[in-house]
C-alpha positions in Angstrom: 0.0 0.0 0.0 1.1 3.6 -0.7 1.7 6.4 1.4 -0.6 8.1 -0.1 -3.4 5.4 0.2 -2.0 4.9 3.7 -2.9 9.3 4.2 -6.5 8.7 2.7 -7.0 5.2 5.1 -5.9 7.3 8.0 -7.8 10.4 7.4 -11.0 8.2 6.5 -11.2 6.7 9.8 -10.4 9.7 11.9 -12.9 11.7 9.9 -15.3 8.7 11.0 -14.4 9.0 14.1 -15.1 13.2 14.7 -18.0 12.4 12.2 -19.8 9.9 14.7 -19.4 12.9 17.5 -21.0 15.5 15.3 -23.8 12.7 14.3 -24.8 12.5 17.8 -25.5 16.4 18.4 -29.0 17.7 17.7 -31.3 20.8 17.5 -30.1 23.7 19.5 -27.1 21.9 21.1 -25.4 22.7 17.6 -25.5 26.5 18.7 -24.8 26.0 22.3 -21.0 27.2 22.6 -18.7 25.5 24.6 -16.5 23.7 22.4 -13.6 25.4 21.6 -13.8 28.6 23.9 -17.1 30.5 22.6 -17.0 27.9 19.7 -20.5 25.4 18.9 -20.4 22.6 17.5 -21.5 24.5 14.0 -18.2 26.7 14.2 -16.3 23.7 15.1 -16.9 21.7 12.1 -16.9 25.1 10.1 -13.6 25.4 10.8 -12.1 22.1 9.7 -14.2 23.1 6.6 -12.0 26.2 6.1 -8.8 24.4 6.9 -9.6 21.6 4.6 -10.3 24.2 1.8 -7.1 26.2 2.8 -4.7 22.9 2.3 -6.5 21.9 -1.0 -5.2 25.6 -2.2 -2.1 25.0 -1.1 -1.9 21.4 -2.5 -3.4 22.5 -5.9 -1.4 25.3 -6.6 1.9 23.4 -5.2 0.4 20.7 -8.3 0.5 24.0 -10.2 3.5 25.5 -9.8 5.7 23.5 -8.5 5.7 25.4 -5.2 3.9 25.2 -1.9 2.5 28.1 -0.7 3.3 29.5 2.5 1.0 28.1 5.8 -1.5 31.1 6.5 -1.1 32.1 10.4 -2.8 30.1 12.3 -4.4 32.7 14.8 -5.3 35.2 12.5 -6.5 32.7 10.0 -9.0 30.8 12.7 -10.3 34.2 13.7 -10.6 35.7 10.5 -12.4 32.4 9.2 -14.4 32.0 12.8 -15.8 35.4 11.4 -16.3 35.1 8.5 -18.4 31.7 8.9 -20.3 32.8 11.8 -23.9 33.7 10.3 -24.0 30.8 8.2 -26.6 28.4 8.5 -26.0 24.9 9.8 -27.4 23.5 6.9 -24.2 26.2 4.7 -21.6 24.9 7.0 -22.5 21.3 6.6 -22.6 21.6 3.1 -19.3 23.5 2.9 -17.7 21.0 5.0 -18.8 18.2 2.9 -17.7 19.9 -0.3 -14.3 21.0 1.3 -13.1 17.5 2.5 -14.5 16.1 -0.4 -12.1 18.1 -2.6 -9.2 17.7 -0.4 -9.6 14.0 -0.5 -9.7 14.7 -4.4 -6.2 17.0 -4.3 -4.5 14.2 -2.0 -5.3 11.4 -4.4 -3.7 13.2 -7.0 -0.4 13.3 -4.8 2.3 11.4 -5.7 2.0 7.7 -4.1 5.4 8.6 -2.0 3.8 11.9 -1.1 7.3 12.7 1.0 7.4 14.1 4.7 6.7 17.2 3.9 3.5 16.7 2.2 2.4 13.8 4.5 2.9 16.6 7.4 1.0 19.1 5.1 -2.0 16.4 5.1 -1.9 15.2 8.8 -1.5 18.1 9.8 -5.0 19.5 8.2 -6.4 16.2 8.6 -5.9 13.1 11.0 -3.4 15.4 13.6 -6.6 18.0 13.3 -9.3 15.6 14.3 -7.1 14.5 16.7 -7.0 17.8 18.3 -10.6 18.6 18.0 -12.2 14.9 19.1 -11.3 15.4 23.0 -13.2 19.0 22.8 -16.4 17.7 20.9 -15.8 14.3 23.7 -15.8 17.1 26.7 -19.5 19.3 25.5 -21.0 16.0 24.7 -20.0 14.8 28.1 -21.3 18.5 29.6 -24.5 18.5 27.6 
């Protein structure tokens, strides 16, 4: 198996994984904030949405190019995003998450099947490493709800 398919395996099953947590919240508790800070669970999984669709750009135009663009900064990226995303619906934000991982998934396959370290950090670090992160939050306001 590739690295590459090993990166889409891995990211799969942690997306699974955040995915069964997010299944299990309804109605309001989507709104109720608690999850990150002053984050619900909408701006949550609105911004893996964003970071998904930030690494795709950077993947795509490395494909491109030839070159990786630089990571955005990570504080002033999540709050300019958090902003940004905040009066969307849920239904907007689960469709743009949906979209978004979908085409990352898409820009990953069409790495090369020894992606590199580099580009396997790239990836985890937008994906699996990410989940990772986020999972004990979304674990801790189900476990408050």
């Amino acid at each position: 198996m590739s690295a590459k398919q090993k990166l889409l395996d891995a990211e799969d099953a942690l997306w699974r994984e955040l995915h069964t947590r997010l299944e299990s919240i309804r109605g309001d508790l989507w709104l109720k904030p608690g999850v990150v800070e002053d984050w619900n669970p909408k701006d949550l999984l609105a911004h893996i949405a964003v970071w998904h669709a930030s690494t795709t750009d950077r993947l795509e135009s490395l494909r491109m190019t030839g070159e990786l663009p630089p990571h955005p900064d990570v504080d002033v990226f999540n709050l300019e995003q958090a902003e940004r995303n905040r009066d969307l619906s849920l239904h907007e934000v689960q469709a743009m998450s949906g979209a978004s991982r979908h085409r990352f998934r898409e820009e990953v396959d069409l790495l090369a099947d020894e992606p590199g370290d580099l580009l396997t950090q790239v990836v985890n670090g937008n994906s699996t490493d990410h989940y990772r992160e986020h999972i004990p939050h979304l674990d801790e306001f189900l476990r408050r709800a």
